[in-house]
C-alpha angles and dihedrals in degrees: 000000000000123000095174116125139051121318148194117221132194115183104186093213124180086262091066122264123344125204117212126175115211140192112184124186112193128212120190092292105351141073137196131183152117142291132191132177136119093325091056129253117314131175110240125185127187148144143303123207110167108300091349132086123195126192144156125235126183124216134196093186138103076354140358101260151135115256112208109202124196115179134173121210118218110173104296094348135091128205134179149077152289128222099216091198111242088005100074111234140299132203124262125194132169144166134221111281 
């Protein structure tokens, strides 16, 4: 599994669809990279255990809160989900860009 390279991301939140544009560089285990959608760019880094990637976000809108992100790669496609704190969770999905 590679999920280098550049993504779409969708995250079907409560507050309707959120766009998120990704680049992801991975490392052994490890990844870092950048996302950026309606809160801005931010650098994310996470985890890599076999085809799923796992990584934390923090938010200050529309509230102050820790995003918990789970993702499985397949080929040029992304699926998972996204712990939206006190929200429960919503489901994210992407494609290579």
């Amino acid at each position: 599994m590679s999920a280098d390279g550049a993504w779409k991301i969708t995250i079907n939140t409560p507050m309707g669809a959120q766009q998120l544009d990704a680049t992801i560089t991975t490392a052994g285990d490890s990844f870092t990279g950048v996302v950026d959608g309606p809160m801005g760019k931010q650098d994310i880094a996470g985890k890599i255990d076999g085809d799923n990637l796992t990584w934390n976000a923090k938010i200050t809108q529309p509230m102050p809160m820790e995003l918990q992100f789970a993702a499985t790669v397949t080929g040029d496609a992304m699926t998972g989900k996204v712990q939206l704190g006190a929200f429960g969770s919503a489901d994210l999905s992407g494609v290579r860009a």
